[in-house]
C-alpha positions as CSV (number, residue, x, y, z in Angstrom):
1,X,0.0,0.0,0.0
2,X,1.2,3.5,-0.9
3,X,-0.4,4.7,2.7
4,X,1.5,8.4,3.6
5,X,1.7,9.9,6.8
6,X,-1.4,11.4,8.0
7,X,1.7,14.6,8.6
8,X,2.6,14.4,5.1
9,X,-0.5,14.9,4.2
10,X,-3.8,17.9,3.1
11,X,-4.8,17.2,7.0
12,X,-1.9,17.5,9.3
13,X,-3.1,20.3,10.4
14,X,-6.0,18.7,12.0
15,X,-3.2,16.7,13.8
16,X,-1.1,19.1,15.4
17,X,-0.2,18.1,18.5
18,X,-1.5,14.8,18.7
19,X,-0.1,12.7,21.1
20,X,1.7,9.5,18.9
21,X,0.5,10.0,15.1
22,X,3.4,8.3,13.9
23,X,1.8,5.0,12.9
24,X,-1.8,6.9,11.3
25,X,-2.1,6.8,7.5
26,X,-4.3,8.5,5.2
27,X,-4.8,5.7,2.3
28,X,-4.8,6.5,-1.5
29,X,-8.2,6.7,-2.9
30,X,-7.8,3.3,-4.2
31,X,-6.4,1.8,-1.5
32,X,-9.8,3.1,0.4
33,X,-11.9,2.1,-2.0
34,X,-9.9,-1.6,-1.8
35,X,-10.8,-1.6,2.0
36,X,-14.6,-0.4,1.9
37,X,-15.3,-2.9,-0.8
38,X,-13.5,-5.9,1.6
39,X,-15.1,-4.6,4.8
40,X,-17.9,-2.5,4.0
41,X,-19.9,-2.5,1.2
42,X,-19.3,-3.4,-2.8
43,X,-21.5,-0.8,-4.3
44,X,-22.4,2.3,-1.5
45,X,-20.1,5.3,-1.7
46,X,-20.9,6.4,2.3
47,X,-22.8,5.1,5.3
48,X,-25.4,7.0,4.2
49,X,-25.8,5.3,0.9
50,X,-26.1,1.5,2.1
51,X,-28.7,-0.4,1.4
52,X,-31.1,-2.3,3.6
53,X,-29.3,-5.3,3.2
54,X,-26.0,-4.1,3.9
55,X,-24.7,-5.5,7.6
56,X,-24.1,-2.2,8.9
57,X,-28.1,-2.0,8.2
58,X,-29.4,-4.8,9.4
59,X,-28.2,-6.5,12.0
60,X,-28.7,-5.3,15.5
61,X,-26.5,-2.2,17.4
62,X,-25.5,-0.9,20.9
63,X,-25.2,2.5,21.5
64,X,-22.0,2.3,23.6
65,X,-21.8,5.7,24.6
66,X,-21.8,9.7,23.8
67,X,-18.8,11.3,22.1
68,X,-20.8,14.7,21.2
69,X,-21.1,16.0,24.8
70,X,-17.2,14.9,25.9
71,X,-16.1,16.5,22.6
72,X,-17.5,19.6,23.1
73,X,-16.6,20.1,27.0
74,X,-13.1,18.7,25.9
75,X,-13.4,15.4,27.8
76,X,-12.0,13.2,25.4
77,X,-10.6,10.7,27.5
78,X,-13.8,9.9,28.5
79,X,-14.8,8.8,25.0
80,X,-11.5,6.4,25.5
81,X,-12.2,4.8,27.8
82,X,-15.8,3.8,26.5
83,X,-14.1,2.9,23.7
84,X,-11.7,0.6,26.0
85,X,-14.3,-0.9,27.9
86,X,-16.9,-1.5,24.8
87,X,-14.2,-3.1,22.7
88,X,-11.6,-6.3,23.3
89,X,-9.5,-5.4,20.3
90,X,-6.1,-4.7,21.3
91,X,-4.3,-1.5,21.1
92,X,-1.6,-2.7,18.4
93,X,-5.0,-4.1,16.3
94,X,-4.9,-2.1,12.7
95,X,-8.0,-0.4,12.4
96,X,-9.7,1.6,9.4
97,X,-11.7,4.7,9.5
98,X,-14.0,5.2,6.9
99,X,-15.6,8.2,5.8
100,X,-16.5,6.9,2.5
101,X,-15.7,4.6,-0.3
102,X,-12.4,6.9,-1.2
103,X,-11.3,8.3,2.2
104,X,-10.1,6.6,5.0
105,X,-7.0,6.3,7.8
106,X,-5.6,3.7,8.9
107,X,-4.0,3.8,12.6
108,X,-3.6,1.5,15.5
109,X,-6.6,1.1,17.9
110,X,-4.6,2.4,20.9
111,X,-3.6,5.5,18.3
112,X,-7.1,5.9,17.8
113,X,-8.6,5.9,21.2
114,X,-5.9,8.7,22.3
115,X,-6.6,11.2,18.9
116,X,-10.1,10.2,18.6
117,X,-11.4,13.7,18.7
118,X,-8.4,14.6,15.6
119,X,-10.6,12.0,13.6
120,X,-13.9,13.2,14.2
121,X,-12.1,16.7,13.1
122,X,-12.0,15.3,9.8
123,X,-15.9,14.0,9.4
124,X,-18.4,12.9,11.9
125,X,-21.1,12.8,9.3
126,X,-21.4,8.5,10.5
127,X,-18.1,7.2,9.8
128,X,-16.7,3.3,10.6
129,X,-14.4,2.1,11.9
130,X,-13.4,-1.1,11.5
131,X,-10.5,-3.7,12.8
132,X,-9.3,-5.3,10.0
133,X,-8.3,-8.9,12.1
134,X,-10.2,-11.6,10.6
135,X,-11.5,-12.5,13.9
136,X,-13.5,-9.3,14.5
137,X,-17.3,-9.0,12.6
138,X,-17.2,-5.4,14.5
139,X,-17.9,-2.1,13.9
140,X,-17.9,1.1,15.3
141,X,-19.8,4.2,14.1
142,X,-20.0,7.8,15.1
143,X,-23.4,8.8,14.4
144,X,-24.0,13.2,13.8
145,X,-26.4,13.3,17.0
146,X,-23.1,12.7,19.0
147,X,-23.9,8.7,19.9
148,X,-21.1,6.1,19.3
149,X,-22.9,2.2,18.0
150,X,-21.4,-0.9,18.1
151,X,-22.6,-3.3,14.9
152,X,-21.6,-6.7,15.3
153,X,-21.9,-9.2,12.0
């Protein structure tokens, strides 16, 4: 994968001062595209495009937790450790996060639960994240009322 440094790229601004970004990746537009096909969804372009059928869609969801309310009062930690306790993937786990069928960033789950906030920067319009060991059927998405919801296959 030609993956470049989330600092070498249009959004290291968004980044600045992030605690340990040195492992987070923005992905080439086809390398995105490569990933939401595998994990996602063959045919949608966003979350907001799947179709009923789609496993995202279907099948049943927790709401684990707000991230709005912390992000806005600058409690991010406290969306971490949600995140921590609603998940057993393990902190060196390489996760994706999906904003759509051509953007997405690919970081470590610890990475991610410290700079969650930097991600949401980006777009919280319902991105995914997703842990891309075979073992995990999971998902996480951050839904624009400020909820987090954990879709399992």
């Amino acid at each position: 994968m030609a993956k470049v440094s989330i600092m070498n790229s249009d959004l290291s601004q968004i980044f600045q001062g992030a605690d340990s970004v040195n492992n987070v990746y923005l992905l080439t537009n086809k390398e995105a595209e490569e990933i939401w096909k595998e994990y996602i969804d063959k045919t949608a372009s966003s979350y907001f495009h799947l179709n009923d059928n789609s496993w995202l869609v279907k099948n049943e969801y927790n709401e684990i937790g707000e991230w709005l309310k912390y992000y806005n009062s600058g409690e991010y930690n406290k969306v971490g450790e949600i995140l921590k306790g609603s998940y057993d993937w393990k902190f060196e786990d390489r996760i994706y996060f999906c904003f759509s069928k051509v953007i997405c960033i690919e970081s470590k789950w610890g990475q991610f639960i410290i700079n969650w906030d930097k991600f949401l920067e980006i777009d919280d319009d319902c991105p995914i994240v997703i842990n891309k060991s075979p073992k995990n059927n999971e998902a996480l998405i951050f839904t624009p009322l400020g909820v987090m919801i954990h879709v399992r296959k």
